[in-house]
C-alpha positions as CSV (number, residue, x, y, z in Angstrom):
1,X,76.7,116.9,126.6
2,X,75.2,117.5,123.3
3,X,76.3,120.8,122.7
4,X,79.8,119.5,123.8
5,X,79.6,117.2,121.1
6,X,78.0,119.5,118.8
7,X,81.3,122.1,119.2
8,X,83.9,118.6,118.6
9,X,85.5,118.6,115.3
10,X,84.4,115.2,114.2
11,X,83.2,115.3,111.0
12,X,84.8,114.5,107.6
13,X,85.4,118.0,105.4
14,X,82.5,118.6,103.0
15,X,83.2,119.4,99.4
16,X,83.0,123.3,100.2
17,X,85.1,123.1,102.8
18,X,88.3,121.8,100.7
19,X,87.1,124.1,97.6
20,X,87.6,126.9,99.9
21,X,90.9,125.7,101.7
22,X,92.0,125.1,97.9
23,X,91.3,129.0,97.3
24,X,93.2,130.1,100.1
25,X,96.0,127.8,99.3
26,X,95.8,125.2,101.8
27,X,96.9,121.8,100.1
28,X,98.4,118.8,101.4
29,X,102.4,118.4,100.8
30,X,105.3,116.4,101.5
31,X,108.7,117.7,101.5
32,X,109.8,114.0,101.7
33,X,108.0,113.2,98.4
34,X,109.3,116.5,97.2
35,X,113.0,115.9,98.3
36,X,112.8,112.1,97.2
37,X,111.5,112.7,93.8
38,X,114.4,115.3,92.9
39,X,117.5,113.5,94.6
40,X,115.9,109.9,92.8
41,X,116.2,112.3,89.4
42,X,119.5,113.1,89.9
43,X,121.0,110.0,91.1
44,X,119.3,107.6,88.1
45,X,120.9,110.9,85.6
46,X,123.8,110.3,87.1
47,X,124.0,106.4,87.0
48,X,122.7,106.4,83.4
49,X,124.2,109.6,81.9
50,X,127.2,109.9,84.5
51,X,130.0,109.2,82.2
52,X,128.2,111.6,79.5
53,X,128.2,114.2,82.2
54,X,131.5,113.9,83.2
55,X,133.2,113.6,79.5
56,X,131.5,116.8,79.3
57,X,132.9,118.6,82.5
58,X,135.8,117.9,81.1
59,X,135.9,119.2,77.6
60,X,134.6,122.1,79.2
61,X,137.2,122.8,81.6
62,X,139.9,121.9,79.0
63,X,138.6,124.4,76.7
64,X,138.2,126.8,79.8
65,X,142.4,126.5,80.4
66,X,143.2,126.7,77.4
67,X,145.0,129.8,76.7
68,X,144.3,131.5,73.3
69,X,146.8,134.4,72.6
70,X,144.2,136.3,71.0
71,X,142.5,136.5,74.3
72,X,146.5,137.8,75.6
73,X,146.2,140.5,73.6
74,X,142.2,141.6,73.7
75,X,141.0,141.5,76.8
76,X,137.5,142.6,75.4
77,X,137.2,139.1,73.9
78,X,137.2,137.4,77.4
79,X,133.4,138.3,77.9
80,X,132.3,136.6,74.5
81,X,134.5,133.8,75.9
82,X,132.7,133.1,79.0
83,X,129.5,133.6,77.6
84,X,130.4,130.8,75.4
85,X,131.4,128.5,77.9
86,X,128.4,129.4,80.1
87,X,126.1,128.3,77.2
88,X,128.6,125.0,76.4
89,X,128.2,124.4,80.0
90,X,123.8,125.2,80.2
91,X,123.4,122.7,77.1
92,X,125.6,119.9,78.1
93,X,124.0,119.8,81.4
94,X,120.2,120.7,80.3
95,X,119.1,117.2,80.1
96,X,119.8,117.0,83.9
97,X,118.2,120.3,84.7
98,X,115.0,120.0,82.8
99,X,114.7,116.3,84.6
100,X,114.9,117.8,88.3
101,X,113.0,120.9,87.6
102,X,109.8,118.3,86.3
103,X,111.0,116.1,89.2
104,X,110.6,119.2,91.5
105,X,106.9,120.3,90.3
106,X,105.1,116.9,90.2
107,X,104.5,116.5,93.9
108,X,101.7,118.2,93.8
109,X,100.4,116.4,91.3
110,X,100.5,112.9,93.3
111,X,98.4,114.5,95.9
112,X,96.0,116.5,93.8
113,X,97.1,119.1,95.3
114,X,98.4,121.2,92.4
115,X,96.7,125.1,92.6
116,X,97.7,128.3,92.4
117,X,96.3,130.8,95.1
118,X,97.6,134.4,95.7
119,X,95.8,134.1,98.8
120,X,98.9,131.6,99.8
121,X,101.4,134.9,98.7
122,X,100.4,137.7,100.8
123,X,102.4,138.0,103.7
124,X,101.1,137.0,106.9
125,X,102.1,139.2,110.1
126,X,101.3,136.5,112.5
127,X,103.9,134.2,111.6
128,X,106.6,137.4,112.4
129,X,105.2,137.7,116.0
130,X,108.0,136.4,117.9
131,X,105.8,134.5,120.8
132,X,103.9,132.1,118.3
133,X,107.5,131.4,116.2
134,X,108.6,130.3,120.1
135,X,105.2,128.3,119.9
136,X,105.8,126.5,116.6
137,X,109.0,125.2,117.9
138,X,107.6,123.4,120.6
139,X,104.3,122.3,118.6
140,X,103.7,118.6,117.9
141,X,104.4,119.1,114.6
142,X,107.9,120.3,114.9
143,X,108.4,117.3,117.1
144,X,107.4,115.4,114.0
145,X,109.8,117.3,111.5
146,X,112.7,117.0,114.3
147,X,111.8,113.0,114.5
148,X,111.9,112.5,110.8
149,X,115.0,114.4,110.6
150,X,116.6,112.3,113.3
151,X,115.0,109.3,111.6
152,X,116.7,109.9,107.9
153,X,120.0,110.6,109.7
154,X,120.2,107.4,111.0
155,X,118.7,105.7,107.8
156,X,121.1,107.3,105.5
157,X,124.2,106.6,107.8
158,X,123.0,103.3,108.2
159,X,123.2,102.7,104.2
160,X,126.4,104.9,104.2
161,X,128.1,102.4,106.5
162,X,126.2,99.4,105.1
163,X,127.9,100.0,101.8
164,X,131.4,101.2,103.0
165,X,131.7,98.2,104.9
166,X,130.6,96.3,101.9
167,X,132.7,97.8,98.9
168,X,135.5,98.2,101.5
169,X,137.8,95.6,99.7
170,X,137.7,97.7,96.0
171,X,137.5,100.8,97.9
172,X,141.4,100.2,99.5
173,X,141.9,98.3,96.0
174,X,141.1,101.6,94.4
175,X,144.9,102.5,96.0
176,X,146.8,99.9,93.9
177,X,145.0,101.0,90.6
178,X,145.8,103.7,87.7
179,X,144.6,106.9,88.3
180,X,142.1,107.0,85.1
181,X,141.1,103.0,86.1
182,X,140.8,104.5,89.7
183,X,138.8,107.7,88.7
184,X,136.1,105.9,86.4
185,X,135.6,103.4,89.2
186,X,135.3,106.0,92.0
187,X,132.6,107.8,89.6
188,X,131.0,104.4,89.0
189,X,130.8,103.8,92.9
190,X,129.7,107.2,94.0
191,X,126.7,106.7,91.9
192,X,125.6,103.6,93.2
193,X,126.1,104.6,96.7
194,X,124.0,107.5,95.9
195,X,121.3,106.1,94.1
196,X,120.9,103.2,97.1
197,X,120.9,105.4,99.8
198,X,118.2,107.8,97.9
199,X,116.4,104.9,97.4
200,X,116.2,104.0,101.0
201,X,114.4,107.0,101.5
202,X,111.2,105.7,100.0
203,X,110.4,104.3,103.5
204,X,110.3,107.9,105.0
205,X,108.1,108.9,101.7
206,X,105.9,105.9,102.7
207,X,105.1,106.8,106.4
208,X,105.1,110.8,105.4
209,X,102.4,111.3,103.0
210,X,99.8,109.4,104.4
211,X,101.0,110.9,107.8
212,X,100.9,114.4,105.5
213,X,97.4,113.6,104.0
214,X,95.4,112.0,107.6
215,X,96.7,116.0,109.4
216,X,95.3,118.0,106.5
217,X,92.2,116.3,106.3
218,X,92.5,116.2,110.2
219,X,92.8,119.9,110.7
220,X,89.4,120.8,107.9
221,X,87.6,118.8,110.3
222,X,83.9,120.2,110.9
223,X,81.9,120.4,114.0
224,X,78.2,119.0,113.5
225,X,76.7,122.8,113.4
226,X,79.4,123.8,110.6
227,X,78.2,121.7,108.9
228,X,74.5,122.2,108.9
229,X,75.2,126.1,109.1
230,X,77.0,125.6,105.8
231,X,73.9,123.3,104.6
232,X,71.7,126.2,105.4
233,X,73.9,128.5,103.6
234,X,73.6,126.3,100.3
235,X,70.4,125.5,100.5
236,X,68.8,128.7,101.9
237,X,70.3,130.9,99.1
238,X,67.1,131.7,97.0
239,X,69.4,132.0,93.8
240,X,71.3,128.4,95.1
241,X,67.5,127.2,95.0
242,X,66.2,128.6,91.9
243,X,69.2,127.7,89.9
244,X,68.7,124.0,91.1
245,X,64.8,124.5,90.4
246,X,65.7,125.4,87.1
247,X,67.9,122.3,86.3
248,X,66.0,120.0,87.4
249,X,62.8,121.6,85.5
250,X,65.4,121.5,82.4
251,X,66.6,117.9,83.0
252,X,62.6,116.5,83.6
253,X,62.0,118.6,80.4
254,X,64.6,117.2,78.3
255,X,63.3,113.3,78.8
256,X,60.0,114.5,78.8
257,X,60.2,115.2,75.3
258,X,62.8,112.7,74.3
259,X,59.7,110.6,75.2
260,X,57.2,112.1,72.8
261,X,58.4,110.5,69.3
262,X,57.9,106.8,70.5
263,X,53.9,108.1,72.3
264,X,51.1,106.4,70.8
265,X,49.0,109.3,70.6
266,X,48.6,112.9,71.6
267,X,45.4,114.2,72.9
268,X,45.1,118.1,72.7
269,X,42.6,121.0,74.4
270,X,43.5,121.7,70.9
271,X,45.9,124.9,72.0
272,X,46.5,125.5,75.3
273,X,46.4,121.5,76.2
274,X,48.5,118.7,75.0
275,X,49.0,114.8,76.9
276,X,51.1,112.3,75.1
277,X,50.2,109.0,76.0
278,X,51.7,105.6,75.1
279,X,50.5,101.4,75.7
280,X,52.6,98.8,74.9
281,X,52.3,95.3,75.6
282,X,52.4,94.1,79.5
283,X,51.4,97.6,80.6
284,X,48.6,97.4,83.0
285,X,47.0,100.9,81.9
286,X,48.0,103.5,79.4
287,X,50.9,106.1,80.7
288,X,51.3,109.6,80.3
289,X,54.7,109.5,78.7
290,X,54.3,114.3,78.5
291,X,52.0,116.6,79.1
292,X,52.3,120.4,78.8
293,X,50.3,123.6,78.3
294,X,51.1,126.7,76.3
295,X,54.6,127.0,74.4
296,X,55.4,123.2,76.2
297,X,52.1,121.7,74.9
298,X,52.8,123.7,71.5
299,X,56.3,121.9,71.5
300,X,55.0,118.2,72.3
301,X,52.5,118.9,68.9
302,X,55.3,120.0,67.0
303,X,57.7,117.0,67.9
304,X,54.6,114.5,67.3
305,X,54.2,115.9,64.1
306,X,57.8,115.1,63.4
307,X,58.1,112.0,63.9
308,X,54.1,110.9,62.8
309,X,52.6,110.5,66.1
310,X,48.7,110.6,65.9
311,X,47.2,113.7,67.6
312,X,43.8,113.9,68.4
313,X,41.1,117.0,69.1
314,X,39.2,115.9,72.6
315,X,39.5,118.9,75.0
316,X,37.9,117.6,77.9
317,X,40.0,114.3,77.9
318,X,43.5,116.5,77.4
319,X,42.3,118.8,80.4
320,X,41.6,116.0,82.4
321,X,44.4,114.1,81.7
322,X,46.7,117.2,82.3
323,X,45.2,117.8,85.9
324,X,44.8,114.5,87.4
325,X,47.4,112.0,85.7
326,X,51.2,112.4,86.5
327,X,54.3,111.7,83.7
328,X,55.4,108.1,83.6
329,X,52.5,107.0,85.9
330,X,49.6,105.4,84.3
331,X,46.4,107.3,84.0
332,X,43.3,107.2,86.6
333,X,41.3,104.7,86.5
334,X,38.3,106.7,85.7
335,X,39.5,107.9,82.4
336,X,40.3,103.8,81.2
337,X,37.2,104.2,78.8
338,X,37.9,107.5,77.7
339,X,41.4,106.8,76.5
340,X,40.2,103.2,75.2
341,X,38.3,104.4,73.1
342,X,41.1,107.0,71.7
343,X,43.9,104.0,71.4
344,X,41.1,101.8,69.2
345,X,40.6,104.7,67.2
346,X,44.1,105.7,66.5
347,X,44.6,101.3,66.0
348,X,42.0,101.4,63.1
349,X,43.6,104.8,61.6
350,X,46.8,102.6,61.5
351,X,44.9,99.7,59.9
352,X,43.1,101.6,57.2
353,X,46.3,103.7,55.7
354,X,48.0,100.2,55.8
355,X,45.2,98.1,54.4
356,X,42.6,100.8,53.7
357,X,38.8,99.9,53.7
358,X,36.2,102.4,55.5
359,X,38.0,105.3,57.0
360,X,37.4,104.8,60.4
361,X,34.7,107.7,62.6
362,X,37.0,109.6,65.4
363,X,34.9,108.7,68.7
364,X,32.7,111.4,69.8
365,X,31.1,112.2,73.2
366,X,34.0,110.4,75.0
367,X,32.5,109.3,78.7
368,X,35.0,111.2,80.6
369,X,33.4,112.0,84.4
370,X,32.3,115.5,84.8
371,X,34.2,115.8,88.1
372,X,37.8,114.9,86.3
373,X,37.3,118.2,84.0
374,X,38.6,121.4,85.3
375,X,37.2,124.7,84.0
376,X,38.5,125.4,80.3
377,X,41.2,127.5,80.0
């Protein structure tokens, strides 16, 4: 039963999973949205811009019939003619074209699902194999496209006859009027016809895409051993490992030493060794706020230089500190008297530049336990 369960597709896609369905061009999409976005375009262009569009279409085709007897006699001029009409006809309408081509590529977009993959291009010889295009017929999801099909039939007709049988009464009124009066209201109610039954297609969008998004999501599924097979992968590639060693190490360095200008003191080896340690008010002991040896330890002096943090020469103390107390922990307790005495000297160094006096003696001898000190590097 377990490794039944093991082999079920029941967990949620990891990050890696999508990235590399992404790659290979697999994206959710909605031909609803699609569709509903462009023919919504068109039919608020034409119910804002209709009577633009059609004053157009027809200074266009006037100019088109009208005969020019230079073009009688020089037949040659009839290409310049029609390219001139072409481009009359490409500006006049541009407005309405630029509006359905951005209506056509922002799908994508409301489903994050904008890439570009030439994985997705090549040709696949599968999907020319007669038996599995008898398959795909009969699949559940062509039952799905065949039910939404069936579905928007009857919604649109629905709206059709909905707004027949409403607008009947001007529609056989439209018999008794002038043909211009009759025209401009026949524009006026194909337009609204059109943009309300568009509009009623927003309830197919609304049941589609999540439909669209819960069957991609759905079919990246993972079993439980994909899933830690792909952990293993991560994890288990030594330059995966090194490169998050190394940005951690980086990160852990970068505070470390952001830490340094506000330390108290710095006790060094004085060159291979260096412990920055800091005691403010509250603290129950002294922390370790960096510590480093070689170029790090030379890079901790540097910065406390900078910005006037006290160091201090007491090798065994640095050495000690370096091996036995951690960064941002407070030190052992068997190096409180030690480090004492190095805070209440570096207190009355403060004191005598400020006030002056006696220069105060650097302690000497500090009573750090034998056992605490590694070998001197």
């Amino acid at each position: 039963m377990a490794e039944e369960s093991d082999l079920e597709k029941t967990e949620e896609p990891t990050g890696r999973r999508l990235e590399q369905a992404r790659e290979k061009g697999q994206v959710p999409h909605s031909r609803e949205l699609g569709t509903f976005l462009v023919l919504i375009t068109a039919a608020a262009a034409f119910w804002m811009m209709g009577g633009w569009f059609v004053q157009r279409a027809v200074a266009l085709t006037r100019k088109g019939f009208t005969l020019d007897t230079n073009l009688m006699h020089e037949p040659a001029l009839m290409v310049p003619r029609l390219a001139d009409l072409s481009i009359d006809a490409l500006v006049s309408f541009s407005p309405l074209i630029g509006l359905l081509v951005l209506a056509a590529i922002l799908p994508p977009f409301f489903l994050n699902a904008w890439v570009f993959s030439t994985t997705a291009l090549m040709p696949d010889f599968n999907r020319m194999n007669p038996l599995s295009g008898i398959g795909r017929m009969f699949s559940w999801n062509s039952l799905m496209e065949l039910g939404k099909a069936s579905l928007k039939a009857i919604l649109i007709g629905g709206v059709a006859v909905w707004l027949i049988w409403k607008e009947r009464d001007e529609i056989f009124g439209l018999l008794g009027q002038p043909l211009e009066a009759a025209l401009a209201y026949s524009g006026h109610l194909l337009s609204y016809s059109f943009l309300i039954m568009v509009a009623a297609l927003i309830l197919i969008v609304a049941a589609d895409v999540p439909f669209q998004l819960w069957q991609y999501f759905d079919k990246l599924k993972m079993t439980k051993e994909e899933v830690k097979q792909e952990m293993k992968e991560m994890m288990g590639d030594p330059h995966v490992k090194g490169r998050i060693r190394s940005l951690q190490m980086q990160a852990a360095r970068k505070r470390m030493m952001s830490a340094v200008p506000k330390a108290d003191v710095i006790v060094t080896n004085p060159t291979h060794y260096a412990v920055a340690l800091s005691y403010k008010n509250g603290m129950g002991a002294p922390k370790v706020v960096a510590k480093g040896m070689g170029a790090i330890a030379q890079k901790i002096k540097e910065l406390g230089a900078e910005h006037a943090v006290p160091i201090m020469e007491a090798p065994p103390l640095a050495r000690a500190l370096y091996k036995h107390a951690e960064i941002d922990s407070e030190i052992p307790s068997a190096l409180y008297n030690a480090v004492a005495e190095v805070l209440a000297y570096i207190y009355q160094l403060a004191n005598w530049r400020m006030v002056g006096g006696n220069y105060p003696m650097a302690p000497r001898n500090l009573p750090v336990p034998p056992e605490l000190v590694p070998e001197a590097a």
